[in-house]
C-alpha positions as CSV (number, residue, x, y, z in Angstrom):
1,X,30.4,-1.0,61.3
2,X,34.3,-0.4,61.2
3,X,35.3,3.7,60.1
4,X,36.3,2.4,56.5
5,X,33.4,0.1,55.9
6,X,31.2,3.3,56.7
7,X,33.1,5.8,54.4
8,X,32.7,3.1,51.4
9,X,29.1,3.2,51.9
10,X,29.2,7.2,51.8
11,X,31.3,6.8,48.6
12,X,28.9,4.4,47.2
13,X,25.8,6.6,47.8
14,X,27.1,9.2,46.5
15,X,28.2,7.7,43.0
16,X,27.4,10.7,40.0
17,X,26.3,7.3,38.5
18,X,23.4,7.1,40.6
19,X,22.9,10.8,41.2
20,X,23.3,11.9,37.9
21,X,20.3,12.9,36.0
22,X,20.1,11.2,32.3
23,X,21.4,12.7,29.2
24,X,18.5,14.5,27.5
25,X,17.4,12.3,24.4
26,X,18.0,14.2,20.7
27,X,15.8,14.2,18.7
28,X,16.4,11.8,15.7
29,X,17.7,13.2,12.6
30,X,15.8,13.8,9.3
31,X,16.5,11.9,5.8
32,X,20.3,12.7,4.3
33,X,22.1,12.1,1.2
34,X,24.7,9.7,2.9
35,X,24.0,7.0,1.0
36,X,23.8,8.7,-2.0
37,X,26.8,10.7,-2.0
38,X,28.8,7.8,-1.0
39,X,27.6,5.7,-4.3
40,X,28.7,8.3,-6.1
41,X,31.8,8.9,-4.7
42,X,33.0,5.3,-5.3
43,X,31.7,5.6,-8.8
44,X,28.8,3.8,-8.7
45,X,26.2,5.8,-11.2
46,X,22.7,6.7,-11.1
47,X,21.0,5.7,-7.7
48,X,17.0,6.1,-7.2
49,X,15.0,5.7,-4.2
50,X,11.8,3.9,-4.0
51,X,8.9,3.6,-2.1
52,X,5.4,2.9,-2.2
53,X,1.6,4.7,-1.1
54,X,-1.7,2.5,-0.1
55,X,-1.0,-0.8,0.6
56,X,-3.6,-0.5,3.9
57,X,-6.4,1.1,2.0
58,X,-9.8,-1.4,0.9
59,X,-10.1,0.5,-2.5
60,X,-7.7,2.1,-5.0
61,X,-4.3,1.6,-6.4
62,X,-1.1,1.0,-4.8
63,X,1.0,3.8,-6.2
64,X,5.0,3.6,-6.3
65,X,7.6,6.3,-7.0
66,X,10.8,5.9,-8.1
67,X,13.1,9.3,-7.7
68,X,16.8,10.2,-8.8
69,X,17.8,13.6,-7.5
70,X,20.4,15.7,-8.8
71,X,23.2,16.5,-5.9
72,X,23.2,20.1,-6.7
73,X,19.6,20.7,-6.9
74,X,17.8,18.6,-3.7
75,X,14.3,20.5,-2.9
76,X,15.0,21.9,0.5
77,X,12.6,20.0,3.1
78,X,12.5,16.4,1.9
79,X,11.2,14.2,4.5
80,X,8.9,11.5,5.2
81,X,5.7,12.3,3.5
82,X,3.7,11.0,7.2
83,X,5.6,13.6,9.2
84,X,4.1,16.3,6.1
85,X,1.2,18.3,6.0
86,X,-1.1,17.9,2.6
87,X,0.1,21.3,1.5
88,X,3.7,20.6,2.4
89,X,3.5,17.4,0.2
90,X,2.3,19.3,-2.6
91,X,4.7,22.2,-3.0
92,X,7.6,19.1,-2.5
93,X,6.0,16.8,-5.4
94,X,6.2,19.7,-7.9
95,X,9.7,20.7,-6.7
96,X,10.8,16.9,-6.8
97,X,9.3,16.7,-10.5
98,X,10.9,20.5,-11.8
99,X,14.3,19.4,-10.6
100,X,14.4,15.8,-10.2
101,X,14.4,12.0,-12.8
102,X,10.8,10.6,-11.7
103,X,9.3,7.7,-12.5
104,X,5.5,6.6,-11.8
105,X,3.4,3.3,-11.4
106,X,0.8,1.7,-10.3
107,X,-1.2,-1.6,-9.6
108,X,-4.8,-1.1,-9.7
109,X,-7.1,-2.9,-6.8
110,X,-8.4,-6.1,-9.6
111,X,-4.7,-6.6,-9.7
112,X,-4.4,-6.5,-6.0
113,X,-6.9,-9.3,-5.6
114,X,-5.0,-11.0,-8.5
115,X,-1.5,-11.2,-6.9
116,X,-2.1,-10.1,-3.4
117,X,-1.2,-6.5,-2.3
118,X,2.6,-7.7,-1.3
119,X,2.9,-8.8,-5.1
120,X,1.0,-6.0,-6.3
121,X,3.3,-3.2,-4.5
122,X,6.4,-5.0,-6.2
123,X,5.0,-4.7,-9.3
124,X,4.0,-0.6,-9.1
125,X,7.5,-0.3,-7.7
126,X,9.4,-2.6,-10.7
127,X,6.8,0.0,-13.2
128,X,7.9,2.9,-11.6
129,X,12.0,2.1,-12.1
130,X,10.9,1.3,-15.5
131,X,8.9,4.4,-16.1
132,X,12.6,6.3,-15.6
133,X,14.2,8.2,-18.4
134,X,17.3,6.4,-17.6
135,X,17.7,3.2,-16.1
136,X,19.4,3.6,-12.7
137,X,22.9,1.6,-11.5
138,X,20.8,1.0,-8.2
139,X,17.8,1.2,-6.0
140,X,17.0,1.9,-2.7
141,X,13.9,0.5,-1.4
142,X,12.3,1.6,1.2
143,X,11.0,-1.5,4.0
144,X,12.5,-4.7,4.5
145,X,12.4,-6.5,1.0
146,X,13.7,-6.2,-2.6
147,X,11.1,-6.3,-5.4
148,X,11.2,-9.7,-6.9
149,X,11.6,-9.7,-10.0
150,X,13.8,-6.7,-10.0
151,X,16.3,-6.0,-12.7
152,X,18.3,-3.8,-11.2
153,X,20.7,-4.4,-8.0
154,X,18.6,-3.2,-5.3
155,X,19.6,-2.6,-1.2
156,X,16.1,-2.3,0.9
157,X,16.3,-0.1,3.7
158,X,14.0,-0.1,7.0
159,X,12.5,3.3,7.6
160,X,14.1,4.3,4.4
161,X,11.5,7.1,3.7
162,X,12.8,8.7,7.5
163,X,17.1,8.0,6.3
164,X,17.5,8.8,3.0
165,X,16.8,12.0,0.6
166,X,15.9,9.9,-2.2
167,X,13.6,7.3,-0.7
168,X,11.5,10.7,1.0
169,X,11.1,12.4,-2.2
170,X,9.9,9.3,-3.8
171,X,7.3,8.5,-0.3
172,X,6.3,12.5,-1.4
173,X,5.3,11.7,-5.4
174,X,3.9,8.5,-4.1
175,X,1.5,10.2,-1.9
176,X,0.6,12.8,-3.6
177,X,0.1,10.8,-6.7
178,X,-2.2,8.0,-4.7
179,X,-4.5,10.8,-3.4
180,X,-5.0,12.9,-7.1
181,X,-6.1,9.1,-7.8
182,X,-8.6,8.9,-5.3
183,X,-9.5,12.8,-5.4
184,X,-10.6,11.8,-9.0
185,X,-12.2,8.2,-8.2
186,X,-14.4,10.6,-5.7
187,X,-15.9,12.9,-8.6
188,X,-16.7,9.9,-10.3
189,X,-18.3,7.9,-7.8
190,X,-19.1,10.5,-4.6
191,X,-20.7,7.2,-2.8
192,X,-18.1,6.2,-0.8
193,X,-16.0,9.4,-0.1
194,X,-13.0,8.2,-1.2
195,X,-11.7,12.5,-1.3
196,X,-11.9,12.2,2.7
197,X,-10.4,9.1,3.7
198,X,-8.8,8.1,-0.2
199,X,-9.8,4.4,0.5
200,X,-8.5,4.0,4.1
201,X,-11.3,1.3,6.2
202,X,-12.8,4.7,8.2
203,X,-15.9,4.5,10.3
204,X,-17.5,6.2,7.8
205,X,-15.9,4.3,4.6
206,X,-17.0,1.5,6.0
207,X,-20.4,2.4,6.8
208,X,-21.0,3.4,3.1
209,X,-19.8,0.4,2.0
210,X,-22.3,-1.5,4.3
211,X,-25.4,1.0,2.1
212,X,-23.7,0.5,-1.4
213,X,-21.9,-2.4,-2.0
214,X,-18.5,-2.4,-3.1
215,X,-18.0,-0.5,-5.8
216,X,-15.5,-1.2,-9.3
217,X,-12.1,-0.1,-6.8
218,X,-12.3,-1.8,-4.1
219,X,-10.4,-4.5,-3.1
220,X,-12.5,-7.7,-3.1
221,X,-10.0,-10.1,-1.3
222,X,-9.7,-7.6,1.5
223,X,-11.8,-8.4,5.1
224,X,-14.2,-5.8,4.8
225,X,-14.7,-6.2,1.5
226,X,-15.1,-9.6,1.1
227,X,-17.4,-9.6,4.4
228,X,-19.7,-7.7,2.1
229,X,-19.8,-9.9,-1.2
């Protein structure tokens, strides 16, 4: 090998490219009011975030919230309600509803089996915009669809609930709404220990409903339900 083929190959080996060790990865940032700030800057009104609690579980509601915070007075903390602790979700949902325009609805699980679950979580989520004080200039939905039906101009958002301020507060009253439901459903009906799992196809959920039967919430068109009937 010839003097300059042999310092090229030096060169090459020693290329920072190669050598280098990878830029440490950053961890991804928490919701913001982006979105929000820059709807009102351009004038655009009221904007509300949506999202929706208990689509997966066999018994229950689907429960959607539908949240317009103030710009001055965001609870500080706001995130995705799965990356929150029960307590955490708690002390949010009363800050969201002391400082923030809330509105609430469900679908109960005969309506589930009516429309499907899909159908059914539009419909809590168009009850909820509807159950605001005010109607809002726009929605952001949290996942990959608009509820049809919808009346007002609506963006959907992927992973909305881990982006944007307004979307998490309304995963938080969601959540915390869904399990008060079940926490109640439980004192009712102890059977199936809907305060430990709130509906969710457990081991143990599913073992009771194996001695019981399904009782008057669960979802009938669902596998493990319908297996059972």
């Amino acid at each position: 090998m010839s003097e300059s083929r042999r310092t090229m190959a030096r060169r090459s080996s020693d290329s920072p490219s190669l050598s280098s060790p990878r830029p440490a990865r950053t961890k991804p940032p928490g919701p913001d009011f982006s979105r929000e700030a820059a709807w009102h800057q351009g004038g655009g009104g009221r904007i509300a975030g949506v999202d929706e609690a208990g689509r997966g579980p066999l018994a229950g509601p689907v429960v959607a919230a539908a949240v317009v915070l103030r710009p001055d007075r965001i609870p500080a903390g706001l995130d995705d309600s799965k990356k929150l602790g029960a307590r955490q979700r708690e002390e949010l949902f009363e800050a969201i509803l002391a400082d923030a325009e809330v509105g609430i609805g469900t679908a109960s699980a005969a309506e589930i089996d009516h429309v499907n679950i899909r159908q059914a979580t539009f419909l809590a989520m168009r009850r909820a915009i509807s159950a605001l004080a005010n109607e809002p200039n726009h929605v952001l939905v949290d996942g990959r669809d608009i509820p049809t039906g919808c009346l007002v101009a609506a963006t959907a958002l992927i992973g909305g609930d881990a982006l944007c301020l307004s979307i998490a507060a309304a995963s938080i009253v969601a959540k915390v709404t869904r399990d008060r439901i079940m926490t109640e459903l439980c004192t009712c009906d102890p059977r199936y220990g809907f305060r430990q799992h709130m509906g969710y196809p457990t081991a143990a959920h599913v073992e009771a409903l194996k001695v019981h039967g399904p009782g008057p919430h669960h979802r009938r068109t669902f596998g493990p339900v319908r297996a059972l009937l």
